[in-house]
N, C-alpha and C positions, 0 to 999 in steps of 0.2 A: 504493500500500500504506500502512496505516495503522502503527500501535503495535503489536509484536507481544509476547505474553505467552504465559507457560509456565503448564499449568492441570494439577494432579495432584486428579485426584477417586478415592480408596480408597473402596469401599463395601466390605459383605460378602461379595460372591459375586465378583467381579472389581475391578480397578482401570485405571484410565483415566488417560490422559496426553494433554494438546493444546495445540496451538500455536493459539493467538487470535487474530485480527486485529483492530484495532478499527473497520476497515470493511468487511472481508468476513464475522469471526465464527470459527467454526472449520476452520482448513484445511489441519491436519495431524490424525491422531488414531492411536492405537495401547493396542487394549485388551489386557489381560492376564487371564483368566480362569483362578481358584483350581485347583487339581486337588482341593484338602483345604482347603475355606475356615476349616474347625477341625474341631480334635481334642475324643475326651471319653472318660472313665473311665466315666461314666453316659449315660445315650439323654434325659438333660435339662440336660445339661452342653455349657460350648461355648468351646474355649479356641482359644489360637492364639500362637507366639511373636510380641512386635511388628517382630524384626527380618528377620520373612518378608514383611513389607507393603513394609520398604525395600527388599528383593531381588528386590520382585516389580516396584518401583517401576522399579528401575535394569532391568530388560529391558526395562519400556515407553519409558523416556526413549532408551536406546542404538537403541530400535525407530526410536523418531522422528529422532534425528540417522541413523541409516540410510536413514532415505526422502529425506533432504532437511537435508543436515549443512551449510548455507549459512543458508537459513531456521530452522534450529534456533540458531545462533550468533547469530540476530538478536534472540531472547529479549529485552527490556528488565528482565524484573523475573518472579517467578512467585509464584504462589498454591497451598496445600495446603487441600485441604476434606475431611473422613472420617468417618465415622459415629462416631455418637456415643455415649455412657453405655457408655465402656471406658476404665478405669485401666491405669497400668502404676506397678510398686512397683521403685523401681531400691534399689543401697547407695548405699554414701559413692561410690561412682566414679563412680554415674551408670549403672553394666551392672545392666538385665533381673536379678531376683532370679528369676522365674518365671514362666509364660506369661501371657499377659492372660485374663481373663474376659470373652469380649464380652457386650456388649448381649443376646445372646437368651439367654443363658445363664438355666437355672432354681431353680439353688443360692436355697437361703436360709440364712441366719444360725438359730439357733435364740432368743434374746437373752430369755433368760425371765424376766417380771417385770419387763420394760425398763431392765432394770439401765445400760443405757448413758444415761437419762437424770435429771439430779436431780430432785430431789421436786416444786420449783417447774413445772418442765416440764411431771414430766404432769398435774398439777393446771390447766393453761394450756394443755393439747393437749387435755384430758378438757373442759373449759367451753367449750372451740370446737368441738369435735365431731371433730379429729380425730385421737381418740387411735389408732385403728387406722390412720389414713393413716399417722404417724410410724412407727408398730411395724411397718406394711407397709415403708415406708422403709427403716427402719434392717436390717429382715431383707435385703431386695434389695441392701443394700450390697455389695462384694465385700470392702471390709474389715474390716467386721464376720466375714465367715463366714470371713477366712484367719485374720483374731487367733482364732478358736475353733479351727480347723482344720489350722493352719501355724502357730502361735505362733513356731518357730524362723526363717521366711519374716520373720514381721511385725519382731521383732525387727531383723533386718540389714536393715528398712527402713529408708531416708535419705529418700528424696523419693517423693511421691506424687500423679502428675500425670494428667490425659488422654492419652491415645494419641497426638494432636497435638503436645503439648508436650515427648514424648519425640521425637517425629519431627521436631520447631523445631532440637530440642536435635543429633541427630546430622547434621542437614544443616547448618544454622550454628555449634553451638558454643555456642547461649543454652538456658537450660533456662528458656523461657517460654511461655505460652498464649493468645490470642486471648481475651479476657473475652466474646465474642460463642459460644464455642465451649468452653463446660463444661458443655453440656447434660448432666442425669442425677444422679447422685447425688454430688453435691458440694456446701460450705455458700455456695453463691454468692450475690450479690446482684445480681440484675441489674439492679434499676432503677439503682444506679450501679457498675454493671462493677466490683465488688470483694468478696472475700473478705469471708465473716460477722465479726465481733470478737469474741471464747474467749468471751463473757459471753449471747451470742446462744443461743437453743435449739436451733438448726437446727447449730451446731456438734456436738450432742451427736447428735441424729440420725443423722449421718453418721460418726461416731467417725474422723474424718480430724483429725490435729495439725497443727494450720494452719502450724507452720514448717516441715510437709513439701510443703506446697503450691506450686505455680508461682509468681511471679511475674505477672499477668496486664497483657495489654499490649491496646489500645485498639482494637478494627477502622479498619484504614487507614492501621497506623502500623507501622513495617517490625521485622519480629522479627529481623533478623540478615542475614547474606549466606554466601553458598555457602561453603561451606569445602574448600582441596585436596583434603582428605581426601576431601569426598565427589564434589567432582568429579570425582575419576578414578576414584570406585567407579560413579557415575552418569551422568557426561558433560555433566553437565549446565556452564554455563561456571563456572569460579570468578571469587565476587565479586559473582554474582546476587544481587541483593536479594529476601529474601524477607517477605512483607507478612500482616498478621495478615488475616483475613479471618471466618464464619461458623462454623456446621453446616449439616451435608448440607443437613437441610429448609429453611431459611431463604434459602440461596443458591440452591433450587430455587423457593422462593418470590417469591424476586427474578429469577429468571431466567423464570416463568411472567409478571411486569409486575405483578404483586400489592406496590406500594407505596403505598398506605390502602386504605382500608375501603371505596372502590366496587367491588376487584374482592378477591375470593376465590381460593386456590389452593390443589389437591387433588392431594396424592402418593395414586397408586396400587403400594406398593410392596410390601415381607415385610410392614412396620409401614405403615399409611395414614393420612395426617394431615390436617385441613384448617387454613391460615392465611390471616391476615389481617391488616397492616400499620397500623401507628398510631401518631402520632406523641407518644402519651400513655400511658404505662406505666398500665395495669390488668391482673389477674389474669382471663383466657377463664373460669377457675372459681373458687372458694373454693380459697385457699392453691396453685395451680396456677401456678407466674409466667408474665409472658410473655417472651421471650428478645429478646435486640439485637438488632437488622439486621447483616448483613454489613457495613456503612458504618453512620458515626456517627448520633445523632438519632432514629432510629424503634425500634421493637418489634412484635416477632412474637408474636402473641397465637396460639397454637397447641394444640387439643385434637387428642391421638393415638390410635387407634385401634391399640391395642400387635400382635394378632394380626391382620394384614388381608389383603393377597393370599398369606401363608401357609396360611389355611385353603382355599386352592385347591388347593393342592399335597395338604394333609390332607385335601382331599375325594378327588380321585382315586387318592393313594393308599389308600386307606383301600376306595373303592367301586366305583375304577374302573378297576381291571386290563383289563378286556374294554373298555373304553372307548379305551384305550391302543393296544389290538391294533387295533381299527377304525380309530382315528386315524392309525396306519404305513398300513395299506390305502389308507387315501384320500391318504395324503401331507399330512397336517394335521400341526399341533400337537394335543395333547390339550386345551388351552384351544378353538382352532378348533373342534374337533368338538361339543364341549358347548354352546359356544355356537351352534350350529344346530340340537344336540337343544333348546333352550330356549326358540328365539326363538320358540315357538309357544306357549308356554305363557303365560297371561295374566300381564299385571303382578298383583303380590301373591299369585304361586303358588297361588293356587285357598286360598288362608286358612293358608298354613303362613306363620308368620312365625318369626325366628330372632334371637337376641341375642347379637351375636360378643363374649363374654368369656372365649374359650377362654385368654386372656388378659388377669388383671384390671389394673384401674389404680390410681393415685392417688385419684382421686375413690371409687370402689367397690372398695375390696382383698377383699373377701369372695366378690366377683361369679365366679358361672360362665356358661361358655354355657349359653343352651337353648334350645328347640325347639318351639315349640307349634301345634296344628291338625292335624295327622295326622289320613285320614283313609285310605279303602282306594285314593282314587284317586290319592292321592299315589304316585309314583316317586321315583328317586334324581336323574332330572335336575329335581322341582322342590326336593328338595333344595338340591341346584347351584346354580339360581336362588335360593332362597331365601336362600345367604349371601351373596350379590350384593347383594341387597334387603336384607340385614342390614347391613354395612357401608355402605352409602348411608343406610340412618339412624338409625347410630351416629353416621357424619360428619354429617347433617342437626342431630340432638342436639347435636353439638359448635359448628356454625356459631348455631343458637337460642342455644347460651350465650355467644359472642362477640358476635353479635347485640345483648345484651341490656347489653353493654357500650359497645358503638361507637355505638350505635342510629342504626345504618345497614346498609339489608340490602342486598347487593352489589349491582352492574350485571349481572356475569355470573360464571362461576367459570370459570379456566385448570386443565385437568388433563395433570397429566404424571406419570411412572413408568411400571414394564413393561403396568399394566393398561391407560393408555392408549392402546395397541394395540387394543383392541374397541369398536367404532365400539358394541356388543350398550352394554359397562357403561356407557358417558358417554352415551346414550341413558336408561338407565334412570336415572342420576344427575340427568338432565334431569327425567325426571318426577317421583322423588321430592323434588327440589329447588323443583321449579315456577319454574327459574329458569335461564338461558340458560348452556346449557355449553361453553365453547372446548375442541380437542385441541391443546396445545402442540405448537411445528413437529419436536419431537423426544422422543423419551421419556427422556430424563436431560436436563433444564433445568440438575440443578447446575451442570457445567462452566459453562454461557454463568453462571451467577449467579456464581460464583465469579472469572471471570473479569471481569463487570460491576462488579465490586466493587473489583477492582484499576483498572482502568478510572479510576473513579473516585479513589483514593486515588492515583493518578499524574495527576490530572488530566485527563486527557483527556477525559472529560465533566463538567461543571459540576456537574449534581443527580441524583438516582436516576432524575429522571421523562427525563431526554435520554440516561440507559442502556438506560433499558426501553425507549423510541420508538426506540431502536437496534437492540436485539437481540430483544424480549420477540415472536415473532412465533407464529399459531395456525394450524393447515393446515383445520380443521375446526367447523361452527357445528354445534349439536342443542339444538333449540329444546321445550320442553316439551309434550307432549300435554295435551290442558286434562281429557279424561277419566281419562288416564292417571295425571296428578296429581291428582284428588277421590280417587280409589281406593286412591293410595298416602296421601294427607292422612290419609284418614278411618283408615288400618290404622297408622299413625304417630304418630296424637294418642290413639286410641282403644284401640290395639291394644300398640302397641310399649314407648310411655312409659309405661305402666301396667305393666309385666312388672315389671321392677329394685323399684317398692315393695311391689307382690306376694308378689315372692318373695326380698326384704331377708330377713328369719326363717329360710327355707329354706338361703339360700347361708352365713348362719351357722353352722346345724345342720352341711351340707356341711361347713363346715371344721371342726366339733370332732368330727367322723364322721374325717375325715381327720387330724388331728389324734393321734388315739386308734390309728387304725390304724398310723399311721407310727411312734408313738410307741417311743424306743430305750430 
């Protein structure tokens, strides 16, 4: 038996706990799955207390000293990895003033006339081109829309940290954050893991008071040790060291063996990402940064595809109730069944193509989805297909602009997350990529990357590259169709990347259409 570690991975929809070996891998595990992953006032709101994620934590940890309360005491050290772009706004004590805004959440600030920033600012975001990314920014903030919305909230704020660095704070006693792990809207710096200085514009962006900020501590470098307290709410041992580590993507990224620019790594998840590893800080886009490695030295150049296997969910519900019923019949999943109505329908859906901005981003805040080529013989499953085909190149878009930084196009791409379950999508990722696609040996990589990461900051392997020859392993090769890819080339270069300048004018109108409607 090798090193054993304790791996706590919180995503959205459940939370996961495992014991790690560092020569067998994972060999305890106990998931815990949400009942109510969040609450909301509105059907675009999406909140959640932070202190249900620790309650949800301690059934999983008490799970695993249940199965095996000998190998669980053998712990050396543990690691916390959790989704990312969610605050929590404590007082002066350090207690939850009110529930977190997660990540999907669709609030915005209303910040009119960008009064949040000074004159110099937008004169210096208007001559770079991105005066609407900042204003998209600063709206997405959460604390922008509670100072409008909660002024009495904002007020009895003391500290204002990531979701992590409150969960540092009740398991050890430190109120600090991992500098690899403040993805989303906060005034970060990442090419050197520190907080922007008050004089910076990107403070003003995010109207966060940098003395309510964490602390930020180094990946690799241990943020605290268990404390009684929570030992006996959690079981876990008192005196555990606990070690700064990543975000979700990035420890999935290292867990897929994507550490440089030969290989690529593609989360198929709610949000879909493609990354790529470099040991040289550049921005994947204009003003877009790229984030730290779970371990010191590298950077993840990461374009996100914000809406991704979500719109699965938003196709069938939406179209495919009677799809539902048939799929109980056959004892499928509803993803199974679809994907068999589809596999028949030609790559590039008979000329429907789709542009998943059902959620806009950074680069394009104006962008919506759409839809184009309809014709009478279109149906709903080439719909289906069609966001398939959309997402593969949006990610393709994403990897051309990393591409064009690293200027190195991958060896192969590693996919993991729920989607990589359909042997259908990494097939079709295969052709639109034209480039050889692996299915990682599990569909949540985080854990092992989270756990690689520690691995490493105890020493137990020397470099990232004798982590990944450790654990990084793929159960499945799909090799590109050579017709399959001209067909998707030519609806990609010709067809897809032409849509967004197109209809730039259009998704403007849309928003002061929208705009005027909403308007209080």
């Amino acid at each position: 038996m090798g090193t054993v570690v304790l791996v706590i991975d919180i995503g959205t929809q459940s939370l996961r706990a495992s014991l790690v070996d560092s020569e067998k891998g994972i060999v305890l595990f106990a998931q815990e799955k949400y009942k109510e992953p969040y609450f909301s006032k509105r059907k675009d709101y999406a909140e959640q207390e932070p202190d249900f994620y620790l309650e949800t934590l301690s059934k999983a940890t008490h799970s695993l000293k249940e199965q095996d309360s000998t190998l669980f005491s053998q712990a050396k050290a543990m690691v916390l990895v959790a989704f990312r772009d969610t605050a929590v706004i404590l007082d002066e004590n350090k207690k939850p003033i009110r529930p977190s805004i997660l990540w999907c959440d669709q609030r915005t600030a209303k910040i009119k006339n960008q009064h949040n920033l000074r004159f110099y600012e937008k004169l210096l975001f208007r001559l770079v081109g991105m005066g609407d990314a900042a204003k998209f920014n600063s709206k997405r903030t959460a604390s922008f829309w509670i100072q409008e919305n909660e002024p009495e909230n904002w007020k009895r704020m003391r500290y204002y940290t990531p979701l992590t660095g409150y969960f540092n704070y009740r398991i050890t006693g430190n109120l600090v954050v991992s500098s690899a792990d403040c993805i989303g809207h906060y005034p970060i710096n990442f090419k050197k893991g520190r907080w922007y200085p008050s004089w910076h514009p990107k403070i003003s962006v995010f109207g966060i008071p940098l003395k309510s900020l964490p602390p930020l501590i180094e990946p690799g470098k241990i943020l605290g040790y268990v404390t009684k307290e929570f030992s006996d709410f959690s079981g876990i041992p008192e005196g555990l060291p606990l070690y700064a580590s990543g975000s979700d993507k990035s420890c999935e990224t290292f867990g897929n063996g994507a550490i440089d620019p030969s290989v690529a790594s593609i989360s198929l998840g709610t949000a879909c990402s493609i990354d790529v590893v470099s040991s040289k800080y550049k921005e994947p886009e204009a003003f877009l940064p790229s984030y730290q490695t779970p371990y010191p030295g590298s950077y993840d150049y990461e374009v996100q595809i914000y809406r991704g296997l979500w719109m699965i969910r938003w196709f069938y519900e939406q179209f495919g109730l009677t799809d539902q019923d048939e799929a109980r019949r056959e004892g499928l999943t509803v993803e199974e069944f679809l994907d068999k109505k589809i596999a028949s329908i030609l790559p590039g859906s008979d000329g429907l193509v789709l542009q998943p901005y059902w959620g806009p981003g950074l680069k394009r805040p104006n962008a919506k989805g759409s839809i184009i080529g309809f014709s009478s013989a279109h149906t709903r499953f080439h719909l289906y297909r069609a966001i398939i085909e959309g997402i593969g190149f949006a990610l393709r878009e994403g990897l051309d602009e990393i591409v064009r930084k690293t200027h190195r196009i991958p060896d192969h791409i590693v996919v993991s997350g729920g989607g990589s379950h359909s042997d259908l999508y990494l097939s079709i990722l295969a052709d639109i990529f034209g480039i050889e696609v692996r299915k990682a040996v599990y569909t949540e990589m985080t854990t092992l990357g989270g756990a690689m990461s520690l691995f490493l900051a105890m020493h137990v392997f020397s470099s990232p590259k004798e982590a990944a020859q450790k654990f990084s392993r793929t159960t499945k090769v799909f090799l590109p169709d050579k017709k399959n890819h001209q067909i998707y080339d030519l609806l990609y270069k010709d067809v897809y990347r032409k849509l967004y300048p197109a209809l730039k004018e259009i998704y403007f109108n849309c928003k002061e259409f929208y705009n005027l409607v909403n308007e209080e």
